[in-house]
Structure formats: structure tokens, C-alpha cells
VEXDREN-2710 file (C-alpha; in Angstrom, 1 decimal):
% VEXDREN-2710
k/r/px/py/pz
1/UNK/-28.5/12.1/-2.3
2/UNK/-24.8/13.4/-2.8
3/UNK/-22.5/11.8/-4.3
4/UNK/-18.9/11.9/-2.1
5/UNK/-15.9/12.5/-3.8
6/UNK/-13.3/9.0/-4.2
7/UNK/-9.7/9.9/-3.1
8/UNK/-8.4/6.4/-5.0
9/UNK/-4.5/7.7/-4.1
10/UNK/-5.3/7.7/-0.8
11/UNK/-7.8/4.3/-0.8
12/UNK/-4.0/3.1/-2.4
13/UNK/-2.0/4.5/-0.2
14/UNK/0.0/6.2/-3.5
15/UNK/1.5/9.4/-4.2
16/UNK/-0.8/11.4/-7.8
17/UNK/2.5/10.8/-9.6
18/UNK/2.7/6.9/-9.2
19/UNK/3.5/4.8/-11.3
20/UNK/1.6/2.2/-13.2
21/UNK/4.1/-0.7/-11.2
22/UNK/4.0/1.0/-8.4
23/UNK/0.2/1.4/-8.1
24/UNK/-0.2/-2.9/-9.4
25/UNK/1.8/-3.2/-6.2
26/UNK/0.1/-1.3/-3.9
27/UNK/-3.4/-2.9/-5.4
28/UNK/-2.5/-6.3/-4.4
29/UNK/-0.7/-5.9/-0.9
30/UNK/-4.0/-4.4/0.5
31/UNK/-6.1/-7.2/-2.2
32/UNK/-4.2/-9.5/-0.5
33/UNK/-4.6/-7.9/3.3
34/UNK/-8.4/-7.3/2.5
35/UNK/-9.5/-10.3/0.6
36/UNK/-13.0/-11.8/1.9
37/UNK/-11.1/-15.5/1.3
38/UNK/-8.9/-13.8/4.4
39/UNK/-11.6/-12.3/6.2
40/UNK/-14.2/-14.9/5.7
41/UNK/-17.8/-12.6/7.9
42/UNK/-16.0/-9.7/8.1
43/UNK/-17.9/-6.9/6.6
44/UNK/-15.6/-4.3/7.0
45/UNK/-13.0/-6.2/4.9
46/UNK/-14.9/-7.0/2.8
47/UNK/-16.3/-3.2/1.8
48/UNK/-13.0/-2.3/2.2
49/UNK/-11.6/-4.8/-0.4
50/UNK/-14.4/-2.8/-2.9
51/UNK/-12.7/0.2/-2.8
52/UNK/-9.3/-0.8/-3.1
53/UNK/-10.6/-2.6/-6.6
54/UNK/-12.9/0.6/-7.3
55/UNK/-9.3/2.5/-7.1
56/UNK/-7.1/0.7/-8.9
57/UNK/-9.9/-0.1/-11.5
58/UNK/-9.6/3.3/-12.5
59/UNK/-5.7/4.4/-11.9
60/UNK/-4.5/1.3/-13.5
61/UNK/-6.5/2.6/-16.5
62/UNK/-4.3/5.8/-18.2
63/UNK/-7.9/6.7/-19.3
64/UNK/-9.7/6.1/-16.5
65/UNK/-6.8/7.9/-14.5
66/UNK/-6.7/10.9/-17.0
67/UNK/-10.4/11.5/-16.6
68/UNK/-10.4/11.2/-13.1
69/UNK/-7.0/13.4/-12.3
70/UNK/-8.6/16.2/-14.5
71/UNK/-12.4/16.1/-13.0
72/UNK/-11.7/15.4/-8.9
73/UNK/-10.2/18.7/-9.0
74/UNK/-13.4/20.3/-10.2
75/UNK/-15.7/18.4/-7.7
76/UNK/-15.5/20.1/-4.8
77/UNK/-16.0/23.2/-6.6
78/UNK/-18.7/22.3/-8.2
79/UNK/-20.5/20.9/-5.6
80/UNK/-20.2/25.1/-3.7
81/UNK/-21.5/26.2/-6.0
82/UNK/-24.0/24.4/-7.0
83/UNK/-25.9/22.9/-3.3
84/UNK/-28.5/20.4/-3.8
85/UNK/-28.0/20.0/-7.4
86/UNK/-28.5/16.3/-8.8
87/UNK/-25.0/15.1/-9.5
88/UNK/-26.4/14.1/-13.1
89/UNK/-26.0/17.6/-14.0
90/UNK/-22.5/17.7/-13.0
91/UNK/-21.9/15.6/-16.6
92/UNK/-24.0/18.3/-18.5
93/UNK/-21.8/21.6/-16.4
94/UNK/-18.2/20.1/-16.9
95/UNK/-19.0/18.8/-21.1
96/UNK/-19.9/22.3/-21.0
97/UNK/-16.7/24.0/-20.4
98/UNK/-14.1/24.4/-23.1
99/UNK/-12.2/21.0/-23.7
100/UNK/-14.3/18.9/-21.4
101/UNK/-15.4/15.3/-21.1
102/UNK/-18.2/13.9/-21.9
103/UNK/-19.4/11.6/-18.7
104/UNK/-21.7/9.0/-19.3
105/UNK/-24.3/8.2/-16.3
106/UNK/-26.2/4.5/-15.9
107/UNK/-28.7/3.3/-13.0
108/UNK/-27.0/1.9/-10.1
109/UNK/-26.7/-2.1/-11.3
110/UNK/-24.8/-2.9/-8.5
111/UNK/-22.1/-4.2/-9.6
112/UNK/-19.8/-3.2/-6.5
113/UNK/-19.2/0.1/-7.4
114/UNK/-19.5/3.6/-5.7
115/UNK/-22.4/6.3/-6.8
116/UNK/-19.0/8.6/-7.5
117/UNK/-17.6/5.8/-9.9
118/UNK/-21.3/5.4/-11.8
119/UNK/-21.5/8.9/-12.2
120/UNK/-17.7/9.6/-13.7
121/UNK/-17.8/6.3/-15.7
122/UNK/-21.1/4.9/-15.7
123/UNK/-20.5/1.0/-15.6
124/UNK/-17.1/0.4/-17.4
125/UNK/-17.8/3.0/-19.6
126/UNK/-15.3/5.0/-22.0
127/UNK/-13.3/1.6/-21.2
128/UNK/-10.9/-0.1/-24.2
129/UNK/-13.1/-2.9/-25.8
130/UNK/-13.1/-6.2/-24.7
131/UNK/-15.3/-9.3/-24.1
132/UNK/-18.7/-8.2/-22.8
133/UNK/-20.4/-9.0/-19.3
134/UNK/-24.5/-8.0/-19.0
135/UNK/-23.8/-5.6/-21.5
136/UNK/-21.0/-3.9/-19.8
137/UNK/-17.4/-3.1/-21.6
138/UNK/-14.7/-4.4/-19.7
139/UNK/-11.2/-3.2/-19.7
140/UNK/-8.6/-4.8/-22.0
141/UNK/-4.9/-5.3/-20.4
142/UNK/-1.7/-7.6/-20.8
143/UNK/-0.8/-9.6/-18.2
144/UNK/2.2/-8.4/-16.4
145/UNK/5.8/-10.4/-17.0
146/UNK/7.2/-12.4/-14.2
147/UNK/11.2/-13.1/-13.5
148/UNK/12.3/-15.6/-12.0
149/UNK/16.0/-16.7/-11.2
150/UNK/17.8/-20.3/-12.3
151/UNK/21.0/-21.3/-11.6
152/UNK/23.0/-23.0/-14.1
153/UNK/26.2/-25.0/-14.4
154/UNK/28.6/-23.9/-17.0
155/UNK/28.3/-27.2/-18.8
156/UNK/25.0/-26.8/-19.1
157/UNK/25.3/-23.3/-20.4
158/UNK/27.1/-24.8/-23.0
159/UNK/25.0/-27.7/-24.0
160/UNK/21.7/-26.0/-23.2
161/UNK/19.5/-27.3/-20.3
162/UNK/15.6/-28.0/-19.2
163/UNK/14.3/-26.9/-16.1
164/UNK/11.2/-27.6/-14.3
165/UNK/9.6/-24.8/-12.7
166/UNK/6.6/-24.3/-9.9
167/UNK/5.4/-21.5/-10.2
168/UNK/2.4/-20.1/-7.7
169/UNK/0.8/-17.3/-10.1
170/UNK/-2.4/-15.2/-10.4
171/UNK/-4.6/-16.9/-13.7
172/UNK/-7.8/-15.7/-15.0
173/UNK/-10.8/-16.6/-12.9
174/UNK/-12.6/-19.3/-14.5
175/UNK/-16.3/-18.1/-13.5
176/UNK/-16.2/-14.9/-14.6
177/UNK/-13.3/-15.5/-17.3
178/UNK/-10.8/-12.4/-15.7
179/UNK/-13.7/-10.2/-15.4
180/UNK/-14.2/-10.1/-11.7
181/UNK/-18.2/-9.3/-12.4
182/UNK/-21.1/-11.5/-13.1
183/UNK/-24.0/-11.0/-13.6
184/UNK/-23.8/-7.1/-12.8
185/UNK/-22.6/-8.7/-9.4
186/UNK/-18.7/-9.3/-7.7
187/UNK/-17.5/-12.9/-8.7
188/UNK/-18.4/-15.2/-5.9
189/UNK/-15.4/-17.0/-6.9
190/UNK/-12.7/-14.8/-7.3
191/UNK/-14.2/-11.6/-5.0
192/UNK/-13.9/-9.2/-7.8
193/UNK/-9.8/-9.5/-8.7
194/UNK/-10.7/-11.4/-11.6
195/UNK/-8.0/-13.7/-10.7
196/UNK/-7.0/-16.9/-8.8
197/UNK/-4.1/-18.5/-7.3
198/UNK/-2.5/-21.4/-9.2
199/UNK/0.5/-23.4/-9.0
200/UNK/2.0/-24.1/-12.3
201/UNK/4.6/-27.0/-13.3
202/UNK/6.5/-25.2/-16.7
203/UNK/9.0/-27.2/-18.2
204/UNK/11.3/-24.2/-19.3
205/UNK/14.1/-24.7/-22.1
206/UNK/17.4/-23.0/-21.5
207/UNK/19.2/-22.3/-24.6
208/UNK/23.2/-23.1/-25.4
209/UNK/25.5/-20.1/-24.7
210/UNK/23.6/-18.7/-22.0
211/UNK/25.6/-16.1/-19.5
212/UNK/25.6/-14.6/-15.9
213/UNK/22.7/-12.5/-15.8
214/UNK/21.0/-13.8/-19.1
215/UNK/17.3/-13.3/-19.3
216/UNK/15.8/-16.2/-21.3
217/UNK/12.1/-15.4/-22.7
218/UNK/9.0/-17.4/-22.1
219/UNK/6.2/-16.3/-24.1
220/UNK/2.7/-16.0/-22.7
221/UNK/3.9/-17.9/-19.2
222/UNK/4.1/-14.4/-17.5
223/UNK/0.4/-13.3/-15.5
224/UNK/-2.6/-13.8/-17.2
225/UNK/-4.4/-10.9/-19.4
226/UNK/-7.5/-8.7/-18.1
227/UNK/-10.4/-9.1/-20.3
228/UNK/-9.6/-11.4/-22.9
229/UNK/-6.0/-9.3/-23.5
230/UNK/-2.9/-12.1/-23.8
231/UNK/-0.8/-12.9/-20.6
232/UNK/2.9/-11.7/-20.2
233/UNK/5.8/-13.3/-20.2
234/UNK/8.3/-15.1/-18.3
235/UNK/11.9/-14.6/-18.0
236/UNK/14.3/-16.6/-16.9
237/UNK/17.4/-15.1/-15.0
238/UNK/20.3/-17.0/-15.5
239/UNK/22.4/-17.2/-12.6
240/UNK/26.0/-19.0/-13.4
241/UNK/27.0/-21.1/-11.4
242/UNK/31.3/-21.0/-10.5
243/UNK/33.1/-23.8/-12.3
244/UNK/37.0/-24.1/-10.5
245/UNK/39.5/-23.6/-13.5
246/UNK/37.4/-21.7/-15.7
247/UNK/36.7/-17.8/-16.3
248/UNK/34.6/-16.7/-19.2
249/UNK/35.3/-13.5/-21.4
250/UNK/32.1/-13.0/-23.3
251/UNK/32.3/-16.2/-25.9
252/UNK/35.9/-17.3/-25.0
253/UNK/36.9/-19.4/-21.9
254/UNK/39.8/-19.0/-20.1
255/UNK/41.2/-22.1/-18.3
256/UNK/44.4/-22.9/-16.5
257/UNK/46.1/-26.5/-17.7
258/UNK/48.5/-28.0/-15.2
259/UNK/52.0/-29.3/-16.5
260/UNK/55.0/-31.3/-15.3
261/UNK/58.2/-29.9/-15.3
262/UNK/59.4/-32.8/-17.4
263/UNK/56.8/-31.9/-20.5
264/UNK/57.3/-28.1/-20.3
265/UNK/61.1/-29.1/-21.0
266/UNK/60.8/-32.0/-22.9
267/UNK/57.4/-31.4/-24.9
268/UNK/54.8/-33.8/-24.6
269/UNK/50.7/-34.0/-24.2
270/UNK/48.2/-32.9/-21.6
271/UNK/44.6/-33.3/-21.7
272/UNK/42.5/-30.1/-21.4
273/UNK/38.8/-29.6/-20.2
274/UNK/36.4/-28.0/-22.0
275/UNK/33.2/-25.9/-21.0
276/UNK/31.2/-28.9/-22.7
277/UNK/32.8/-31.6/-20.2
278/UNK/35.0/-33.2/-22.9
279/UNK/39.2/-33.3/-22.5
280/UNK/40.8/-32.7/-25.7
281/UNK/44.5/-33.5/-26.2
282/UNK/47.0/-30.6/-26.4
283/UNK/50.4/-31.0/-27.7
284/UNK/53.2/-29.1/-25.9
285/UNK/56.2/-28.1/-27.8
286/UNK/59.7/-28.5/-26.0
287/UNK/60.9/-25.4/-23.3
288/UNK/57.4/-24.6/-23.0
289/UNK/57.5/-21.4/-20.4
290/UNK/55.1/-21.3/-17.6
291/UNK/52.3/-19.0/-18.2
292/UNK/52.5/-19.9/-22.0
293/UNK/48.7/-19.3/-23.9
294/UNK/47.2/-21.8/-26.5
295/UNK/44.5/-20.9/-28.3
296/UNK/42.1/-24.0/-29.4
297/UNK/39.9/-21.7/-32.1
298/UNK/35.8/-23.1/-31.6
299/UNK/36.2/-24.9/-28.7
300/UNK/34.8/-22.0/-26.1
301/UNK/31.2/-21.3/-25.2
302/UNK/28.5/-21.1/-28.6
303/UNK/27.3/-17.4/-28.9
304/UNK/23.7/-17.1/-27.5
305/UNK/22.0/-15.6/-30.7
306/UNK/23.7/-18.2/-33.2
307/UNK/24.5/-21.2/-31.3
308/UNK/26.6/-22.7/-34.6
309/UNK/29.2/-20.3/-33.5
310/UNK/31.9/-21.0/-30.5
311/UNK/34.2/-18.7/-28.7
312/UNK/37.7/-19.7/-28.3
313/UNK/39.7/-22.2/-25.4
314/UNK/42.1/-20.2/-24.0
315/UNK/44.6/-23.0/-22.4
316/UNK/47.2/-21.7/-19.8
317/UNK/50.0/-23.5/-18.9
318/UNK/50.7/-24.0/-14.9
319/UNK/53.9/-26.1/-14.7
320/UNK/53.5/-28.5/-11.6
321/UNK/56.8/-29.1/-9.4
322/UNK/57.3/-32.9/-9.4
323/UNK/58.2/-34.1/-5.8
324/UNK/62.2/-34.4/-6.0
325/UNK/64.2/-37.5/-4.5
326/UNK/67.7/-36.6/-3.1
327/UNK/69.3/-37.8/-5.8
328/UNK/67.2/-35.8/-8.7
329/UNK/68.2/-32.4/-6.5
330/UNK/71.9/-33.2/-6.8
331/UNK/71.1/-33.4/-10.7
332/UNK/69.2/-30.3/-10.8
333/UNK/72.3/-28.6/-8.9
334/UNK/74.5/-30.2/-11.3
335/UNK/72.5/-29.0/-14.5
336/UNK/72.1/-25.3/-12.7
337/UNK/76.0/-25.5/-12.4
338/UNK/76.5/-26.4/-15.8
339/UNK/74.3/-23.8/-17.0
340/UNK/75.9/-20.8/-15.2
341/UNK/79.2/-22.0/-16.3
END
């Protein structure tokens, strides 16, 4: 019986020079579109969601995709010139060229994989090490890191923040432990993706001096590993929320400090807010101009990386026109005449 060559870019719908992301992506719209839990008696699905996981079995493995890339060019070659030879011997013709690879062959087990995949790989075979499943290797890989965006107010950028999180991610199927095979056979459970859908309650820690566009690591909270290899990560990215009267500048925080007439001339005391959410008292010396910059040294935003250390509070003054009776106008004119005199 011949075995037919597997065109896994096409099964993907990907271009030969995909990428590793883009081919992860492409694997789990059609997993998604094909899955037997979404086509519950439909056969054709269901045969349909085995090749997609055939495909991507082998190009989301860079050795997998290596030995494949190099030998489906030799297969329709092969099989011209050589009609109604077993495909065994194909192994024994290609190790026999300069350079080749060496392909081992087992029985059909079925385990859900094509007579083309068996003969290239045998089952799981050449694979990186892992946890063993009826004697078959299984492909080791890291789970892949998830973002996710949280907003934050600038307070609690300051003082650092907790956040709950639901998050709806894949985890490792608990049958067949990420696998996707047992017993030489598809996971009833999982239908071969080795994974589930979960919804996860994290409670995430955001640390003081975070900034717009922070990313804030979660170890190991990312998707879950693929044969016993560890999950990814999670990162959180920060989205700052607007907070009237300030503007940050890296660690330092710029904010604008209303002040009466009377105290800009006189000299006086104004509260100022802080990024924290305190007021600290600011004393104003006498002809204080509009516009005038104090610098309160420690009192601006703590530096991510060393939280001990604070930016400065830049405090602007905006002098605020008092509402003038007729009779404090007639004293202003007086004091303007007096002046240009």
C-alpha cells in the first residue's frame, strides 16, 4: 500500500517560511473550528481535527520541521523512480545519500497518526525527551506566555496594588497529563490537544513605581508546558490610568498647585497633592510669580527596580484671581497708579 505524501503547510493553511507563532496560531483556529467537542458525530471533523494535530505536531517541532522540510522534497522523486517499492526502503535509500537522516519505522499502533508520519518519525520518534506514554517519547515544550492588560490609578502605582484576575486558559489535560495520547490511542478527554479549558482566579501583585506600558512578570501563570516542560508566563500590561493635575516624567511628577493672589504677594502656605494621595504643606515666599517651580526632593513616584527610591514633586504655581468687590478694584487701580508713578 503507498504511503501519500502530508502537505502539513497546506493542512495549516501556512506559508514553508512561518513562523513558530504564527503556525501556534493557525493550529488552534482550525483546533478550535474542528474540535469533536464542536462537532460532536461528525466524522469528517473529527478526521480532519487529526491532521491538523499530525501538522502542527511536526512543524511546531524545529526538528520534526527540519526533517520533514528536507525529505518531502525527495518523496515524490523517490516514489518515480522507484514504483511499487515498500516505503520501508525509502529510510534505507535516503540514510543512504551523503548527509542523510536516519528514519526510524514502527508498526502502525494507532495512535491517530498517518502511515506518512510512522514512516518519517515512527511514533514520536527522534523527539526531545520527556515523560513516556506506552513506550513512546513525547515532545518536551514550554508553555507559551500570555499578556494581559490592567489598568491602574496613579495612586496605586505609587503604593503598589493587587488585582484579581479570571483568566480562561488552555492547562494540561489531566488524563493523559498534556500528552494528548493514551494508551497508543487519542485522549478521550482532551481529543488529542493535550489540553483543556480552564478558568483561573490569580490574585496578581502589582509592584510600586509601575508606568504606562509596564509589563509586570508572573512566573509559571502563562499556558501550561507540553510534556512535562514548565508553563510560561504571565505579563501584566499596565495601562495608566489619567489622574487631573498630574503628568509624570519618568520618576518625577509634575503637578500644578493653585494660589491666591494674596499669598503669591504676601507669602503664605498651600497644601500640595502627592502621587501617594497625601497633601503636604508648601510654604510660599512673598512676590511669588506665577508659573514659579518648587522642587519637593523624594516626594515623586518610587523607581520600579528599587522601590526605596522616589522621583521628585515638581509643584507649579497657578495664581487664582480672587472674585473682586467694587471697592477692592478701585484699590487695585489705586496701587497700579501708584506704581506707574
Amino acid at each position: 500500500m503507498a504511503v501519500e505524501y502530508k502537505d502539513y503547510y497546506r493542512t495549516l493553511g501556512v506559508g514553508r517560511n512561518a513562523t513558530e507563532k504564527e503556525i501556534r496560531a493557525a493550529y488552534r483556529k482550525l483546533a478550535r473550528k474542528y474540535h469533536p467537542d464542536v462537532n460532536p458525530g461528525n466524522k469528517e471533523a473529527e478526521a480532519r481535527f487529526k491532521e491538523i494535530n499530525e501538522a502542527y505536531q511536526v512543524l511546531s517541532d524545529p526538528e520534526k520541521r527540519q526533517k520533514y522540510d528536507r525529505f518531502g522534497a525527495d518523496w515524490e522523486r523517490y516514489r518515480e523512480t522507484s514504483p511499487g517499492a515498500r516505503e520501508t526502503d525509502f529510510g534505507r535509500w535516503f540514510t543512504g545519500r551523503t548527509g542523510g537522516v536516519h528514519f526510524e519505522y514502527e508498526p502502525a499502533d494507532g495512535g491517530g497518526f498517518s502511515d506518512f508520519f510512522r514512516t518519517l518519525f515512527g511514533s514520536f520518534a527522534g523527539t526531545r525527551t520527556g515523560p513516556t506514554t506506552a513506550g513512546q517519547r513525547v515532545r518536551m515544550q514550554r508553555g507559551a506566555d500570555i499578556e494581559q492588560e490592567v489598568e491602574v490609578s496613579l495612586e496605586e502605582a505609587y503604593n503598589g496594588a493587587t488585582r484579581i484576575l479570571q483568566l480562561q486558559t488552555e492547562e494540561n489535560c489531566p488524563e493523559c497529563g498534556g500528552v494528548g495520547i493514551r494508551q497508543s490511542q487519542l485522549c478521550d478527554t482532551c481529543r488529542g490537544r493535550g489540553t483543556v479549558t480552564r478558568r483561573r482566579r490569580i490574585e496578581a501583585k502589582i509592584p510600586a513605581g509601575v508606568y504606562d506600558g509596564a509589563r509586570v512578570r508572573i512566573a509559571g501563570q502563562g499556558e501550561p508546558g507540553v510534556g512535562g516542560a514548565p508553563a510560561g508566563d504571565l505579563y501584566l500590561r499596565i495601562k495608566l490610568l489619567p489622574s487631573p493635575g498630574f503628568e509624570l516624567e519618568g520618576a518625577d511628577v509634575h503637578v500644578d498647585v493653585p494660589v491666591d493672589l494674596y499669598t503669591c504677594a504676601l507669602g503664605g502656605e498651600v497644601q500640595v497633592p502627592t502621587p501617594g494621595g497625601k497633601r503636604l504643606m508648601l510654604t510660599i515666599p512673598p512676590n511669588t510669580n506665577s508659573g514659579t517651580v518648587f522642587r519637593l526632593r523624594g516626594q515623586g513616584m518610587p523607581v520600579l527596580q528599587n522601590p526605596s527610591k522616589k522621583g521628585d514633586l515638581l509643584a507649579k504655581v497657578s495664581v487664582r484671581l480672587p472674585k473682586l468687590s467694587e471697592q477692592q478694584k478701585d484699590l487695585l487701580r489705586r496701587m497700579r497708579e501708584m506704581g506707574s508713578s
